[in-house]
C-alpha positions in Angstrom: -23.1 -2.2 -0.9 -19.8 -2.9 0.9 -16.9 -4.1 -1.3 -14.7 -6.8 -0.4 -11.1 -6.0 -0.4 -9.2 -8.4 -2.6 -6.7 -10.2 -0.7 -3.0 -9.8 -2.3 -0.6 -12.8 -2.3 2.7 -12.5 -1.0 5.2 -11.5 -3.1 8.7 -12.9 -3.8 10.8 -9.1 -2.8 8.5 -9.5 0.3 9.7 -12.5 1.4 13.6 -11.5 0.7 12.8 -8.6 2.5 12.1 -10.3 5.3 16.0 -11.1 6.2 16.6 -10.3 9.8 13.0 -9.1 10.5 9.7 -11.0 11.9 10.6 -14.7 11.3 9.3 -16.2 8.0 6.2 -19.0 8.9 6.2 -21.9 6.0 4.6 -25.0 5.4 4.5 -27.4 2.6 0.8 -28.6 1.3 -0.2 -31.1 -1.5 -3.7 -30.6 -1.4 -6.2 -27.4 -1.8 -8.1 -28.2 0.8 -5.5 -27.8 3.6 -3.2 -25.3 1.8 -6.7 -23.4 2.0 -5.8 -23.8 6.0 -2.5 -23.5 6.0 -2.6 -20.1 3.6 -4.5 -18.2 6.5 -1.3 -18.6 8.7 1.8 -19.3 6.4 4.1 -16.2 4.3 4.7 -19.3 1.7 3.7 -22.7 1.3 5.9 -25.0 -0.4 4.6 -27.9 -2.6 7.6 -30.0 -1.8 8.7 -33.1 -3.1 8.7 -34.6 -0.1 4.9 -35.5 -1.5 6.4 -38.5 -3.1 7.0 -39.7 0.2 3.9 -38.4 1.9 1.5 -38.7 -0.7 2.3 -41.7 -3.0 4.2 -43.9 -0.5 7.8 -43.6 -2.4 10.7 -44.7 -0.2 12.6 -41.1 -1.6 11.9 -38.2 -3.6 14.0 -39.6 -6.3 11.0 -40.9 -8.2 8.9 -37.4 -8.5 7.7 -36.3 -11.9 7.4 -33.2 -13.1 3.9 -33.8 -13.6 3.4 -35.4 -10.2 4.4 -31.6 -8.8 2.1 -29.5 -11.7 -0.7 -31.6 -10.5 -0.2 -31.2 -6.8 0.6 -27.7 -7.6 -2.0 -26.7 -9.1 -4.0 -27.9 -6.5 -2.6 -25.8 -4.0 -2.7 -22.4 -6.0 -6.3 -23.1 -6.3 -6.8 -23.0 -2.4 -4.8 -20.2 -1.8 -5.2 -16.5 -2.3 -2.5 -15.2 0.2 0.8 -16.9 0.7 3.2 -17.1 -1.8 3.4 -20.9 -3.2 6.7 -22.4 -4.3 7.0 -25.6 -6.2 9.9 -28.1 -5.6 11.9 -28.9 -8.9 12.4 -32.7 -9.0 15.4 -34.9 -9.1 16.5 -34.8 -12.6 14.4 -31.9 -13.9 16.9 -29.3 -13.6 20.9 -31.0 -13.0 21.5 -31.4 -17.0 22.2 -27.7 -18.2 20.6 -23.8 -17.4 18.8 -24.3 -20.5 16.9 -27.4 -19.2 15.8 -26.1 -16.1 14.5 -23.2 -17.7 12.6 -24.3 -19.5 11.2 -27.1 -16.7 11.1 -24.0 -14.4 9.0 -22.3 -16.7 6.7 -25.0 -18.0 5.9 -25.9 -13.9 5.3 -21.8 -13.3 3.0 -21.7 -16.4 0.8 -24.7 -15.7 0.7 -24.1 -11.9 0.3 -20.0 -11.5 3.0 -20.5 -8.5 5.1 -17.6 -7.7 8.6 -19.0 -7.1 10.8 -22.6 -8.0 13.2 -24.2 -5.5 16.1 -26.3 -6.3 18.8 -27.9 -4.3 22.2 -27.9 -4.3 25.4 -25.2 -3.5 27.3 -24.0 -5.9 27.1 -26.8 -8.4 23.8 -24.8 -8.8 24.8 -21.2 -8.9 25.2 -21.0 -12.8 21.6 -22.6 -12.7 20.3 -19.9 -10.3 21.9 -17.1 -12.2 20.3 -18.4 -15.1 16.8 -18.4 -14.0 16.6 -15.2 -12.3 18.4 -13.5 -15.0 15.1 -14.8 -17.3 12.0 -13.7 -14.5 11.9 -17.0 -12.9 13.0 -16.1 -8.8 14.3 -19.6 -7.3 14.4 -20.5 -3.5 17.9 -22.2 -3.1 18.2 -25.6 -0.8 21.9 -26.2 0.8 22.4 -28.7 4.2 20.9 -32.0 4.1 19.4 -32.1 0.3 16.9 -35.4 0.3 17.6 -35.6 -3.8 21.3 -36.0 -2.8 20.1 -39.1 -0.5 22.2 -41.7 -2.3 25.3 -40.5 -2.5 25.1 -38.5 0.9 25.1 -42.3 2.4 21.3 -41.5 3.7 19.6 -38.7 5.6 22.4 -37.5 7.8 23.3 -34.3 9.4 25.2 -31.8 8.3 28.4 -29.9 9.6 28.4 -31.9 13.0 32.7 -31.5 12.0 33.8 -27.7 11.6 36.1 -29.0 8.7 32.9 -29.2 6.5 32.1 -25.5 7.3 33.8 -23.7 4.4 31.3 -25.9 2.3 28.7 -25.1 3.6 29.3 -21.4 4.1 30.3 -21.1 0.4 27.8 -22.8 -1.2 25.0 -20.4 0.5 27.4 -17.6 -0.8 27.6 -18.8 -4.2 23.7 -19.9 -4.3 22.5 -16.2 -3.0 25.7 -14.3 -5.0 23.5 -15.8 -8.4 19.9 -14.3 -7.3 18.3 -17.0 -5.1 15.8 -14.9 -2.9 15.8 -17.1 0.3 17.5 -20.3 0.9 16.6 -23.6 2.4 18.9 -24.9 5.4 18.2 -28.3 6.0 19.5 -31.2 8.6 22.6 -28.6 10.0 24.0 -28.1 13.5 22.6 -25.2 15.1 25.9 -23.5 15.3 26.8 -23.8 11.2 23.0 -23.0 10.8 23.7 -19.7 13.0 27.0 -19.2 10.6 25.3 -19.3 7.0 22.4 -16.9 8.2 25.1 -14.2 9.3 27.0 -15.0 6.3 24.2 -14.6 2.9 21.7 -11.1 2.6 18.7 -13.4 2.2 16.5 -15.2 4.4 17.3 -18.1 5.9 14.5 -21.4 5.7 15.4 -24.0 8.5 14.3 -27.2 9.1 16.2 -29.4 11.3 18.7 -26.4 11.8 17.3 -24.3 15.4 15.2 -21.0 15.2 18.7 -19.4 14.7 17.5 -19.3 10.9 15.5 -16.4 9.7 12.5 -18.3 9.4 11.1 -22.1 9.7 9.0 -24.7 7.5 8.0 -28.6 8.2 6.3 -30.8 6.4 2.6 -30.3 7.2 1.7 -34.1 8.1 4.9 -34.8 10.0 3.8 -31.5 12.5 0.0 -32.8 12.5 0.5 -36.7 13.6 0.5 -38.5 10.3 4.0 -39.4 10.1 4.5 -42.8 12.9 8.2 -41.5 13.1 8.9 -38.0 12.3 12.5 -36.6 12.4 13.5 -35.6 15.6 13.7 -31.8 14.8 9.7 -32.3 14.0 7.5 -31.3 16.9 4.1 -32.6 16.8 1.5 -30.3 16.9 -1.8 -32.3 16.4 -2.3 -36.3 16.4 -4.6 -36.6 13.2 -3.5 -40.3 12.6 -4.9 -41.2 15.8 -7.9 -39.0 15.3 -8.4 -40.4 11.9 -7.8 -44.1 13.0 -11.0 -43.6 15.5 -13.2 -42.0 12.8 -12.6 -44.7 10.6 -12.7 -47.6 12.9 -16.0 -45.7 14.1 -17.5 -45.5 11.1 -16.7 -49.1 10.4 -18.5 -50.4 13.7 -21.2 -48.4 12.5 -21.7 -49.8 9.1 -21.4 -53.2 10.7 -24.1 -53.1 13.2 -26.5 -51.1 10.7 -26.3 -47.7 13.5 -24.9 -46.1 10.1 -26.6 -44.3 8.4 -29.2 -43.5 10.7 -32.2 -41.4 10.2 -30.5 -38.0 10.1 -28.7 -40.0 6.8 -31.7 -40.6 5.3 -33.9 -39.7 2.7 -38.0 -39.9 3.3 
């Protein structure tokens, strides 16, 4: 009788020590079934949340729950048995003090079985990082464009298109891997500042919306597959589900309609 080997999920040191090596493949996933898909191909998935947006139709992800991200986490561990799966920390869940965001961090790792936390913000942050790590929970740091910061960043715009922003950029990746992070988000930055943060921190680098100069890459799942009418421009399209979907349905509604559905291989003699 042949055994199965079991398969062994990606570990956080793993991913860190990825820096400089074979770039880092990420996705984010809501739902088992496709992070069941996505785990076959992905180092980690992220349960991002972006799934406010995506999932529940908010115009930001200012209005995600901590329970909203336990739920869809949950989800996810339970379709995955390989890639490492880190949960988002929402807006609000983690800004007060260390102490609260431990003990969010911690209640979300506990009820989800994920492996990491990420968080955004520069060194505003760092205490909070230092914190966390310091008490077993590793956190994926989030600098560039940070969609929690939406409001008072004016709106989605990108970052470091003036060198005098640089220095704040390039210390707040310092500061955020300095207290522990283990790889760091890079979002909506110029390629060359995106090039410049990557040389300057010992951890992997996440982009999205900032080249391949970054040490590895993730996008939101449905904006790559077609879902999204009008996906950022540093989104390439790799699939046209919400055409493909439109025709099933639209199908299937013809079908009802004229009685064709269900047909006899539908039907129970």
């Amino acid at each position: 009788m042949s055994v199965q080997k079991a398969v062994r999920r990606i570990t956080v040191p793993q991913i860190a020590a990825r820096k400089g090596g074979e770039p880092i493949v990420s996705l984010t996933s809501y739902h088992s079934h496709t992070a069941a898909i996505v785990d076959k191909y992905a180092d980690f998935i992220l349960v991002g949340d972006s799934l406010g947006m995506v999932m529940h139709g908010l115009e930001t992800t200012i209005g995600v729950t901590i329970d909203m991200m336990i739920a869809h986490g949950k989800a996810v561990v339970r379709g995955t048995e390989r890639a490492l799966v880190v949960v988002d920390m929402p807006f609000g869940s983690y800004e007060e003090s260390p102490s609260v965001a431990f003990r969010n961090a911690a209640h979300i790792m506990k009820e989800t079985g994920c492996g990491a936390v990420k968080l955004e913000g520069g060194s505003r942050m760092a205490e909070t990082i230092h914190f966390l790590t310091e008490r077993g929970i590793p956190v994926m740091g989030h600098i560039g464009l940070t969609p929690q910061s939406v409001h008072v960043m004016g709106g989605f715009k990108t970052q470091g298109r003036s060198e005098n922003d640089w220095e704040h950029h390039l210390k707040d990746a310092r500061d955020v891997a300095e207290a522990g992070a283990f790889s760091l988000v890079v979002e909506g930055m110029v390629e060359p500042l995106a090039a410049a943060v990557t040389k300057e921190v010992h951890i992997p680098t996440i982009g999205i919306g900032a080249s391949s100069v970054c040490d590895g890459q993730i996008l939101v799942l449905e904006d790559m597959l077609g879902l999204n009418p009008k996906p950022p421009k540093f989104v390439k399209v790799y699939g046209s589900l919400g055409e493909q979907i439109e025709d099933a349905v639209k199908n299937y509604a013809e079908e009802v309609k004229s009685r064709a559905f269900p047909g006899e291989g539908q039907v129970y003699r």
